[in-house]
C-alpha positions as CSV (number, residue, x, y, z in Angstrom):
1,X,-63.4,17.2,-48.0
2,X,-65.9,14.7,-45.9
3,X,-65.3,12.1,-44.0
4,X,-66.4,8.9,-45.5
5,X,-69.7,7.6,-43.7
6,X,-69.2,4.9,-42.1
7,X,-71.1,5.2,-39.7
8,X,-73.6,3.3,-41.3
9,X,-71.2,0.7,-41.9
10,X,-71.7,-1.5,-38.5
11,X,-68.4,-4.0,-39.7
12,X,-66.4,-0.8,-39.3
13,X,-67.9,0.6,-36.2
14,X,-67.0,-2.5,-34.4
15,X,-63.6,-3.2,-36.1
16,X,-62.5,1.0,-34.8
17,X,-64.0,0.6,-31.5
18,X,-62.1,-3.1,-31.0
19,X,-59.3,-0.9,-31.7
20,X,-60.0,2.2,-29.5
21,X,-60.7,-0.3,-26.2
22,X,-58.3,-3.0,-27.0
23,X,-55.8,0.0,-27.0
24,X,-56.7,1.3,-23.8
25,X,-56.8,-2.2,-22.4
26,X,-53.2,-2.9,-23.2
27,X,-52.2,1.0,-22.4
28,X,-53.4,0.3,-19.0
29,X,-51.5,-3.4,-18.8
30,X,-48.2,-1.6,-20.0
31,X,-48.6,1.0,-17.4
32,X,-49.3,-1.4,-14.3
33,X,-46.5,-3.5,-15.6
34,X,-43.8,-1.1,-16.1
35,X,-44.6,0.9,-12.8
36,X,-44.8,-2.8,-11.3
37,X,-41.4,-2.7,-12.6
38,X,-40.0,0.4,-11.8
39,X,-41.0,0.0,-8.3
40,X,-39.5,-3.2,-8.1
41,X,-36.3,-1.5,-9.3
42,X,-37.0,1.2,-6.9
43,X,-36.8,-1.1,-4.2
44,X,-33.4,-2.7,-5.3
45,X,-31.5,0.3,-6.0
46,X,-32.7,1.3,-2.3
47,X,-31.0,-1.7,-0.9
48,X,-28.2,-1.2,-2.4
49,X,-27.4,1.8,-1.9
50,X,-27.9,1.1,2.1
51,X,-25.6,-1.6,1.2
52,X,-23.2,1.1,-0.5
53,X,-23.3,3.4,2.5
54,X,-23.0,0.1,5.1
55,X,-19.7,-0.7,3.3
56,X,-18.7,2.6,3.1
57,X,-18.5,3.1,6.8
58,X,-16.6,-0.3,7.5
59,X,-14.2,0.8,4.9
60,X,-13.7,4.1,6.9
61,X,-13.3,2.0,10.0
62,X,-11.1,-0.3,8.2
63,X,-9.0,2.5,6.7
64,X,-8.7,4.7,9.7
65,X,-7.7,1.4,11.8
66,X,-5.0,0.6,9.4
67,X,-3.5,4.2,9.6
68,X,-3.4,4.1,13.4
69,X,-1.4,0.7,13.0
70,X,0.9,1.6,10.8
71,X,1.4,4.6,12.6
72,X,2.2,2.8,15.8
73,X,4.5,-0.4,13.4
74,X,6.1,3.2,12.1
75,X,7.3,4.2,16.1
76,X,7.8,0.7,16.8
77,X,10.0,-0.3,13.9
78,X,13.6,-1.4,15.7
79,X,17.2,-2.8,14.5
80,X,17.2,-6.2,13.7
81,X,20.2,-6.6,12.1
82,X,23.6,-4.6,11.7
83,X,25.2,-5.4,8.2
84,X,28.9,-4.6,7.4
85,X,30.6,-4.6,4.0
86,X,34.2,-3.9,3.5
87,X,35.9,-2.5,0.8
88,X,38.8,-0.8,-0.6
89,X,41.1,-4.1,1.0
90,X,42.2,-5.1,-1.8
91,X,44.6,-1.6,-2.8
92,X,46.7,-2.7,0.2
93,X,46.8,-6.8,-0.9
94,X,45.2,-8.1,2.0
95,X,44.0,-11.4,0.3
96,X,43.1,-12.8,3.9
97,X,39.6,-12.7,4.0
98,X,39.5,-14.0,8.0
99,X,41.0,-10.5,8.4
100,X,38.1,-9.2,6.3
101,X,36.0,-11.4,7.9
102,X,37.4,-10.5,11.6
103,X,37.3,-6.1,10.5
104,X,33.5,-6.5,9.9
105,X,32.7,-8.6,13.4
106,X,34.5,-6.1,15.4
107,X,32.7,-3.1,14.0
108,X,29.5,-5.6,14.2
109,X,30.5,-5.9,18.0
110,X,31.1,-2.6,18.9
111,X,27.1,-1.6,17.3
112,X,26.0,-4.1,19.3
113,X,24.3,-2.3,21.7
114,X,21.8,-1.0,19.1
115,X,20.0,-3.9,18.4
116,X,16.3,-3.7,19.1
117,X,16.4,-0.1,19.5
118,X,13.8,2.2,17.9
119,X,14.9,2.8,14.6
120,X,14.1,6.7,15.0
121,X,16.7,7.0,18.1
122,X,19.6,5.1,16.4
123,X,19.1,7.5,13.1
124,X,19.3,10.6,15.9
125,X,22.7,9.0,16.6
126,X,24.0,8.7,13.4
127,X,27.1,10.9,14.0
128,X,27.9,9.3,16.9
129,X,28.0,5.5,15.5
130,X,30.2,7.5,12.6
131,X,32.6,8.3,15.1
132,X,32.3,4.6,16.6
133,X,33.6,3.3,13.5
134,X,36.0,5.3,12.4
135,X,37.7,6.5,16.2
136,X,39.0,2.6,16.1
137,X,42.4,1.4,14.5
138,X,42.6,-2.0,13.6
139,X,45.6,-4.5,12.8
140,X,45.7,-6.4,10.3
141,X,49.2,-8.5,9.4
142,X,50.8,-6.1,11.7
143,X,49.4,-2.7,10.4
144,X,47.3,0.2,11.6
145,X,44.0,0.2,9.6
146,X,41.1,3.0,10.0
147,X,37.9,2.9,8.5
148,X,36.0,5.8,6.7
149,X,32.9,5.4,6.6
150,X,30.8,5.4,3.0
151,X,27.5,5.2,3.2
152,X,24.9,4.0,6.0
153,X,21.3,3.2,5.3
154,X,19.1,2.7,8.4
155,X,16.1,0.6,8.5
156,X,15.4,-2.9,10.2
157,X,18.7,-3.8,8.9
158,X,21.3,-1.3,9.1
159,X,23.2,-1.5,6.1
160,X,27.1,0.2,6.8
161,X,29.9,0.6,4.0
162,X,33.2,1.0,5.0
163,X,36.0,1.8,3.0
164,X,39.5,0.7,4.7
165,X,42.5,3.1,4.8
166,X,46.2,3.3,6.3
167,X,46.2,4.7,9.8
């Protein structure tokens, strides 16, 4: 096999090397543009990721900031509120809900004193306002009362159930 002669063929010579520079022309542009490009991009995904790491750090900050102060809310938390529910009045038919009414205020009154104290101190002294509550007898239409305490749940409100029984 040969290759055809065209080399004598002028139309031809000028059509393949048209091709042949044309190609390296626009090899060349395509280069320049895409590395153009890439640098471009280059240069964005370098700011941003400065960016990244700037945000980062505040978020660090912010994060170790926010454990330190709920840490300190956490030893600061006190009573706010003492809440009293009453129950197991109604097996002895006391329908009289001032005496109800009067039972919870007086076991209010006597927990008094641990309003606005650290929540962490009054749950150390959970036996103790046990005993507060049910050391006390209580009359109600002319009978001895005690109460037994059911369940206490400690938090900015101290929730107390008390369940009422003949002294």
């Amino acid at each position: 096999m040969r290759i055809p002669p065209l080399y004598r063929k002028p139309n031809w010579q000028r059509f393949f090397s048209g091709a042949a520079i044309g190609g390296c022309i626009s090899w060349v542009i395509f280069l320049y543009m895409f590395g153009a490009m890439q640098e471009r991009f280059g240069y964005i995904i370098d700011d941003q990721a400065q960016v990244i790491a700037k945000l980062e750090k505040e978020k660090e900050l912010w994060q170790e900031d926010y454990k330190e102060l709920n840490e300190k809310n956490e030893k600061l938390l006190t009573v706010q509120n003492i809440d009293v529910k009453l129950t197991g009045y109604e097996k002895y038919d006391i329908n009289d809900r001032q005496s109800v009414f009067m039972v919870q205020e007086t076991v209010k009154e006597d927990l008094k004193s641990l309003l606005k104290k650290d929540l962490g101190i009054v749950y150390k002294n959970s036996e103790i306002i046990e005993k507060t509550i049910t050391n006390r007898n209580h009359d109600i239409n002319g009978k001895d009362y005690k109460l037994i305490v059911r369940k206490i749940s400690y938090y900015t409100t101290i929730n107390i159930v008390v369940e009422l029984k003949l002294a």
